[in-house]
PDB file as gemmi writes it, atoms N, CA and C in Angstrom:
CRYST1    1.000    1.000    1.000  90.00  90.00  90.00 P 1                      
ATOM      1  N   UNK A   1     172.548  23.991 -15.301  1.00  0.00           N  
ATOM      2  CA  UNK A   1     172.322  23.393 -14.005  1.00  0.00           C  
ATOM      3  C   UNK A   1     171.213  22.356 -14.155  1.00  0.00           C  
ATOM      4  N   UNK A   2     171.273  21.173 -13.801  1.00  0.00           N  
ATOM      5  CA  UNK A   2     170.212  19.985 -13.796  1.00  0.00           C  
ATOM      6  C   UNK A   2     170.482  19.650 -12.342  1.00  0.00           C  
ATOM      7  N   UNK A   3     168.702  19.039 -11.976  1.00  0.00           N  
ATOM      8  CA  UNK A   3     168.706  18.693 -10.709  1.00  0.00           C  
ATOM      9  C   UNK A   3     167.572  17.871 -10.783  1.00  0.00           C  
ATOM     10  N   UNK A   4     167.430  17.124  -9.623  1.00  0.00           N  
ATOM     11  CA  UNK A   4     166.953  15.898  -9.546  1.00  0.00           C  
ATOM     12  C   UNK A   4     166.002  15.967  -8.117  1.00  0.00           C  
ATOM     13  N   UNK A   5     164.884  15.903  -8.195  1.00  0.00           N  
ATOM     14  CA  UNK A   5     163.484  15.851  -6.933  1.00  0.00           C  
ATOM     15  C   UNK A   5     164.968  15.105  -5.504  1.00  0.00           C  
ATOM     16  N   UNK A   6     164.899  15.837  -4.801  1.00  0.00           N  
ATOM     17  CA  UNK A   6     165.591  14.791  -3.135  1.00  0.00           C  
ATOM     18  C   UNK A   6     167.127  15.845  -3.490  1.00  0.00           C  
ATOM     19  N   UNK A   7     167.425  16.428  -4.436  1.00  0.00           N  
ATOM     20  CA  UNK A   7     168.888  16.901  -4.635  1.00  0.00           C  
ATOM     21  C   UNK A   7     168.683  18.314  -3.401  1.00  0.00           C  
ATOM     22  N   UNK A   8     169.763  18.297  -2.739  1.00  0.00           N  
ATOM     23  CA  UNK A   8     169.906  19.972  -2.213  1.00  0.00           C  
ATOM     24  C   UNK A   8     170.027  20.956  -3.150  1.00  0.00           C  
ATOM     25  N   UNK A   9     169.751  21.971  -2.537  1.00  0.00           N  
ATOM     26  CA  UNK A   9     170.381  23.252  -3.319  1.00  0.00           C  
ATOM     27  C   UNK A   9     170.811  24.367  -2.236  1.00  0.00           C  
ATOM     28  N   UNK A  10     172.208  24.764  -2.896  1.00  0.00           N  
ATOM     29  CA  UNK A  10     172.736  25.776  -1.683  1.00  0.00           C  
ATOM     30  C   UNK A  10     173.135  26.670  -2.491  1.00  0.00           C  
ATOM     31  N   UNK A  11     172.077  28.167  -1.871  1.00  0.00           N  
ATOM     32  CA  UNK A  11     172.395  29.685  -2.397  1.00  0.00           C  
ATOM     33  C   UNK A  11     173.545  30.205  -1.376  1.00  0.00           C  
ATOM     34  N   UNK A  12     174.533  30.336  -1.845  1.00  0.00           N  
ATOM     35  CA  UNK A  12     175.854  31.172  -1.181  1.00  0.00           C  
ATOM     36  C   UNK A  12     175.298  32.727  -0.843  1.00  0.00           C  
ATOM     37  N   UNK A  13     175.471  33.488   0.329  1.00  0.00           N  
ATOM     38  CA  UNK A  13     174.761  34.742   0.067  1.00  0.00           C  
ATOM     39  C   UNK A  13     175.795  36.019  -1.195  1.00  0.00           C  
ATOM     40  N   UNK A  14     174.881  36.306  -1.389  1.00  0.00           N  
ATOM     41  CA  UNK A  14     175.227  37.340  -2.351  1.00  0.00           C  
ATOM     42  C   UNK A  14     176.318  38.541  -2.428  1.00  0.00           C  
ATOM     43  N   UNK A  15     175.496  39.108  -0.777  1.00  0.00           N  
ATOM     44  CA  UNK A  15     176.196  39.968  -0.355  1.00  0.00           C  
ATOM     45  C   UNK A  15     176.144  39.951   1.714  1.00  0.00           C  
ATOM     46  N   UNK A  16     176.935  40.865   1.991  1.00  0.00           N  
ATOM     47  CA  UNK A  16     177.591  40.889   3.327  1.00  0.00           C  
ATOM     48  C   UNK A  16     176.084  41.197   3.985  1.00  0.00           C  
ATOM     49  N   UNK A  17     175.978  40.661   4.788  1.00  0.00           N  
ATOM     50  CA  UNK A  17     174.692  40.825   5.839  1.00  0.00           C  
ATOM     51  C   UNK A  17     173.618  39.545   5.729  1.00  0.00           C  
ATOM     52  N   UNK A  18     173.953  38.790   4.087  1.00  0.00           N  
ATOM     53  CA  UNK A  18     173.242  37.615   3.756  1.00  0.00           C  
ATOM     54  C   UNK A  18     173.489  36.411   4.172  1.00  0.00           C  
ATOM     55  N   UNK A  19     173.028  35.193   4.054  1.00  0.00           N  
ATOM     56  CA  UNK A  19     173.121  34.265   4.635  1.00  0.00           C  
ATOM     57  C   UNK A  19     173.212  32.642   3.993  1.00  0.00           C  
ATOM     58  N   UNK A  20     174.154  31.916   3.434  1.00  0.00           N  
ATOM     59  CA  UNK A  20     173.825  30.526   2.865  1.00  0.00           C  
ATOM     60  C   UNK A  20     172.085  30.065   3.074  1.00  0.00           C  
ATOM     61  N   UNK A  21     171.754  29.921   2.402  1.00  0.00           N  
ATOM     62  CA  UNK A  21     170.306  29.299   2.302  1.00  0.00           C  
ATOM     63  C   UNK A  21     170.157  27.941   1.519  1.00  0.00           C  
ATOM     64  N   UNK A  22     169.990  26.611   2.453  1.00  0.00           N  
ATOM     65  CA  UNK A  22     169.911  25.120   1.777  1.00  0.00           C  
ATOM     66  C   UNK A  22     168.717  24.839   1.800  1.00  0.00           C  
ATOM     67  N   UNK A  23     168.358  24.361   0.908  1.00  0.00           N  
ATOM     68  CA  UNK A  23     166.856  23.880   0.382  1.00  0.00           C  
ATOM     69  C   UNK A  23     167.214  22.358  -0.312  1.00  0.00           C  
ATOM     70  N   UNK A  24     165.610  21.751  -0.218  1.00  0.00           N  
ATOM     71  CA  UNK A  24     165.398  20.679  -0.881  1.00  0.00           C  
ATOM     72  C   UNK A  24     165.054  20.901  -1.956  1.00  0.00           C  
ATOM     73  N   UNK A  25     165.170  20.427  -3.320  1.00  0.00           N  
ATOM     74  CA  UNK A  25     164.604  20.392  -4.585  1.00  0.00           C  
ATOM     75  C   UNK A  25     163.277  19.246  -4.365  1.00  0.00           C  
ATOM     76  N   UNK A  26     162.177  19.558  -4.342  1.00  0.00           N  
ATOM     77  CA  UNK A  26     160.688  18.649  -3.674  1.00  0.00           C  
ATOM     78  C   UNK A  26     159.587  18.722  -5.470  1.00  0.00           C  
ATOM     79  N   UNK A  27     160.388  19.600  -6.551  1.00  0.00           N  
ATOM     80  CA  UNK A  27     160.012  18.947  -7.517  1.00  0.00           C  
ATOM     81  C   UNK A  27     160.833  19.854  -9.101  1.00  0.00           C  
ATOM     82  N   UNK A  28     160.595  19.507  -9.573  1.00  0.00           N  
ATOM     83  CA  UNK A  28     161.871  19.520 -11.273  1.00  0.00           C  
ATOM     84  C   UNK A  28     160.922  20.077 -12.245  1.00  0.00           C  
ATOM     85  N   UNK A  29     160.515  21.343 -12.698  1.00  0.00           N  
ATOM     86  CA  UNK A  29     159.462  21.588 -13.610  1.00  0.00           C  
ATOM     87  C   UNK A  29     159.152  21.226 -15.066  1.00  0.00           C  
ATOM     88  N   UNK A  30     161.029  21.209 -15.160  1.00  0.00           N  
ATOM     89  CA  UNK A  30     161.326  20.431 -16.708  1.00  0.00           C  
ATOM     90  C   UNK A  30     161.647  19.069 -16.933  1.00  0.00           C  
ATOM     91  N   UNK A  31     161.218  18.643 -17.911  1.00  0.00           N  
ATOM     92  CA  UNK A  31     161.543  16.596 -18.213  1.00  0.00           C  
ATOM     93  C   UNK A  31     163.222  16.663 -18.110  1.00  0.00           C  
ATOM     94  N   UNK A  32     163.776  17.928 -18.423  1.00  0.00           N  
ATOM     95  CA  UNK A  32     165.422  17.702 -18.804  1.00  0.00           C  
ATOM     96  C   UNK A  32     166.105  18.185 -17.343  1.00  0.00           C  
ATOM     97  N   UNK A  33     165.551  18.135 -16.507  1.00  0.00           N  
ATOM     98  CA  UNK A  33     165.937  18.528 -15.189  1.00  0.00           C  
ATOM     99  C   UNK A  33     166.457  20.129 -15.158  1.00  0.00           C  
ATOM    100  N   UNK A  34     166.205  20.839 -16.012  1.00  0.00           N  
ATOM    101  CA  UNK A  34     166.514  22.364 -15.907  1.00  0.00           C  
ATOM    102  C   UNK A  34     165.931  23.359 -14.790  1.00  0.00           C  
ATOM    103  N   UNK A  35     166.232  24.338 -14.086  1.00  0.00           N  
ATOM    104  CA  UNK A  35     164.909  25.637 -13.518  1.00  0.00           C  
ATOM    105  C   UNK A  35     163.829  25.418 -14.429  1.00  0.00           C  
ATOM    106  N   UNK A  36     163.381  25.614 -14.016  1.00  0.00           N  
ATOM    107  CA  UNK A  36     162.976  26.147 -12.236  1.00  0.00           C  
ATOM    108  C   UNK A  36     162.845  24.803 -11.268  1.00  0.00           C  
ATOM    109  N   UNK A  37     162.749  25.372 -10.033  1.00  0.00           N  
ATOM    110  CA  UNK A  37     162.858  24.184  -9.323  1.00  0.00           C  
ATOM    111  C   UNK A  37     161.713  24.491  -8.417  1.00  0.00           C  
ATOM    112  N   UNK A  38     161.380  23.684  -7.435  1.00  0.00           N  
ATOM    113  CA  UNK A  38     160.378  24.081  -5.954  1.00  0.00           C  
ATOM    114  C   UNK A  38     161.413  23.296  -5.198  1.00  0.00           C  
ATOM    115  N   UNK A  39     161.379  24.643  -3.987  1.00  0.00           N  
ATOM    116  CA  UNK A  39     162.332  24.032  -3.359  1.00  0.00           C  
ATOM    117  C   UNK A  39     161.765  24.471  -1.611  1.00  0.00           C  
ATOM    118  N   UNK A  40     162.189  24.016  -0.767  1.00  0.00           N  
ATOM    119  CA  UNK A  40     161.556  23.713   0.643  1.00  0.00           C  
ATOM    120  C   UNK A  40     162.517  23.662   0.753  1.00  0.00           C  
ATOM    121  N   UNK A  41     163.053  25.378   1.491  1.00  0.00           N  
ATOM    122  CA  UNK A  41     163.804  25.797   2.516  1.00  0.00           C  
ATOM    123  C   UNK A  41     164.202  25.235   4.084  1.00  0.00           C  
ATOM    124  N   UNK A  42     165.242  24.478   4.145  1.00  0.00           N  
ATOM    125  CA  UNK A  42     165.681  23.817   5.506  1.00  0.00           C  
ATOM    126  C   UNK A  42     165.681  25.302   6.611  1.00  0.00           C  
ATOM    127  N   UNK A  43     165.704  26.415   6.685  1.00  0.00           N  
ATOM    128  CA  UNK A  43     165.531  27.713   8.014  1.00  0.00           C  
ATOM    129  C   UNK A  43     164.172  27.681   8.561  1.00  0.00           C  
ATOM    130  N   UNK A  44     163.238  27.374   7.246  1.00  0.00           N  
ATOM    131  CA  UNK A  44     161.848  28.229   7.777  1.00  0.00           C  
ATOM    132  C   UNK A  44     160.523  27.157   6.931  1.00  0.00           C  
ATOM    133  N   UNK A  45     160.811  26.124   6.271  1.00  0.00           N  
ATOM    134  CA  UNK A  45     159.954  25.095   5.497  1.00  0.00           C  
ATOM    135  C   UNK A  45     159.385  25.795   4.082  1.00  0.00           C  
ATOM    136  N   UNK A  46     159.470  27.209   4.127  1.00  0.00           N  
ATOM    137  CA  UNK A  46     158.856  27.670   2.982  1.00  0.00           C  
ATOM    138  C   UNK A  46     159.211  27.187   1.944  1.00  0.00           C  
ATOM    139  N   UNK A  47     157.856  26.988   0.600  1.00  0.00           N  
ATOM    140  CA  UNK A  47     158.330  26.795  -0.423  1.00  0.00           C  
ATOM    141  C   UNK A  47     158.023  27.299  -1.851  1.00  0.00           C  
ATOM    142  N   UNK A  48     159.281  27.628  -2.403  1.00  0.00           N  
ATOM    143  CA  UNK A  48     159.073  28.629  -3.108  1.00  0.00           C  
ATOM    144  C   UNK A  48     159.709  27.863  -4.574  1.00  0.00           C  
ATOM    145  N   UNK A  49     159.256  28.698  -5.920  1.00  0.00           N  
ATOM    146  CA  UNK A  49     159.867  28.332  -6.778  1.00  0.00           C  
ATOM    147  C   UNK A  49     160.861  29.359  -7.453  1.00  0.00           C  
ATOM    148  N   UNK A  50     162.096  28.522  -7.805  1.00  0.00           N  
ATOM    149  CA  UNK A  50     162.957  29.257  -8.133  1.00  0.00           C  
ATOM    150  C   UNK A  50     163.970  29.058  -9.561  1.00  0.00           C  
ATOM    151  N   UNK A  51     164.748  30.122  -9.774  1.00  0.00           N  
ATOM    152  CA  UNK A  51     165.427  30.138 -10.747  1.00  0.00           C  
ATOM    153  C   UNK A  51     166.831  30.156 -10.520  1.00  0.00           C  
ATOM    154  N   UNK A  52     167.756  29.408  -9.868  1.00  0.00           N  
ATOM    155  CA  UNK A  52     168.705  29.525  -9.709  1.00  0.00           C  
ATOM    156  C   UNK A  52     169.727  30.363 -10.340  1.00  0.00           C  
ATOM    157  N   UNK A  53     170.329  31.260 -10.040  1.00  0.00           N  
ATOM    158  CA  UNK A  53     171.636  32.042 -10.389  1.00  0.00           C  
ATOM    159  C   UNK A  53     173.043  31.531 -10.523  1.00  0.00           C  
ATOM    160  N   UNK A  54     173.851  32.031 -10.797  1.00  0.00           N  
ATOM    161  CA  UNK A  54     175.468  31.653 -10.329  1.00  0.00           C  
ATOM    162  C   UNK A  54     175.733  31.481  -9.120  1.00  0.00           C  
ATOM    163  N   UNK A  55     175.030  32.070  -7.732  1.00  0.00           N  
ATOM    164  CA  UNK A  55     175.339  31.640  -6.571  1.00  0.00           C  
ATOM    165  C   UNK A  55     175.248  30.688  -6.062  1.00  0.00           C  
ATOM    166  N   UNK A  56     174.231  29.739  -6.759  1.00  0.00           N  
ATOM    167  CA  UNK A  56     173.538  28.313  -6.534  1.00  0.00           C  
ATOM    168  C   UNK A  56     174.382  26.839  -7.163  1.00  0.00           C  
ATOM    169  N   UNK A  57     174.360  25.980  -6.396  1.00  0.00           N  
ATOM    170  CA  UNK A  57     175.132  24.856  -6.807  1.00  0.00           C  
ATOM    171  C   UNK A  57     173.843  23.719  -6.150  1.00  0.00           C  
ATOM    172  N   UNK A  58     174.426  22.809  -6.937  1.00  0.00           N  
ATOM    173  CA  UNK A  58     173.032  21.421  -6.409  1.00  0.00           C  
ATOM    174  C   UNK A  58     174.175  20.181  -6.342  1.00  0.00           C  
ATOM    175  N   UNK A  59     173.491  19.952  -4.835  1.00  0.00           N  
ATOM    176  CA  UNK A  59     173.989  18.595  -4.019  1.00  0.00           C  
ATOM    177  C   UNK A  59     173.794  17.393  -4.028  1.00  0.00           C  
ATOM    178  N   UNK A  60     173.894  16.516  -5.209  1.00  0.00           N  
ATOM    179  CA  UNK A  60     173.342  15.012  -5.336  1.00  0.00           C  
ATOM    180  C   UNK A  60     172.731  14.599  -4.033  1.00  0.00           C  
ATOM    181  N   UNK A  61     171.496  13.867  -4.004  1.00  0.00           N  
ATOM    182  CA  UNK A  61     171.087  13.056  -3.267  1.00  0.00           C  
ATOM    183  C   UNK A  61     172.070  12.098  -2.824  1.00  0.00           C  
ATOM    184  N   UNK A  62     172.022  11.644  -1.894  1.00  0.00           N  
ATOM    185  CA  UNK A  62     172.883  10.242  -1.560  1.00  0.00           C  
ATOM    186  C   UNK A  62     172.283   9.009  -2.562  1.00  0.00           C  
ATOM    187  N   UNK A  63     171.007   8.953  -2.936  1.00  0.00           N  
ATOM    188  CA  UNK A  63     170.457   8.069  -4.034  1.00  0.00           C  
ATOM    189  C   UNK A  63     170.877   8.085  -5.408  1.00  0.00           C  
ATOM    190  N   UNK A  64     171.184   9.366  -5.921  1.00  0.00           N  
ATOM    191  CA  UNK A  64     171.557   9.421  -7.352  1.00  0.00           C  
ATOM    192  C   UNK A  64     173.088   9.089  -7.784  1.00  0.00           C  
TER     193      UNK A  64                                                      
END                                                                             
């Protein structure tokens, strides 16, 4: 998975009771665009850093 600072990221929920969660990618920890990411949650602004799973897919910017 590579991603790019401005790219979305959307966690599919996992399981039944969970919820799609879209975030901004707001910065790229690796030069090769790999995870971890920081990402600023569109529900609640939090921002957290993460390691994306198989549930996760990343949404080109309209710029890239």
């Amino acid at each position: 998975m590579i991603a790019h600072v401005g790219d979305r990221i959307v966690l599919e929920a996992a399981r039944l009771g969970e919820h799609r969660r879209v975030g901004l990618v707001t910065a790229v920890e690796r030069e090769d665009g790999s995870p971890p990411y920081r990402v600023r949650w569109l529900d609640d602004g939090r921002i957290t850093l993460i390691f994306p799973g198989p549930e996760a897919l990343i949404a080109p910017s309209p710029a890239t």
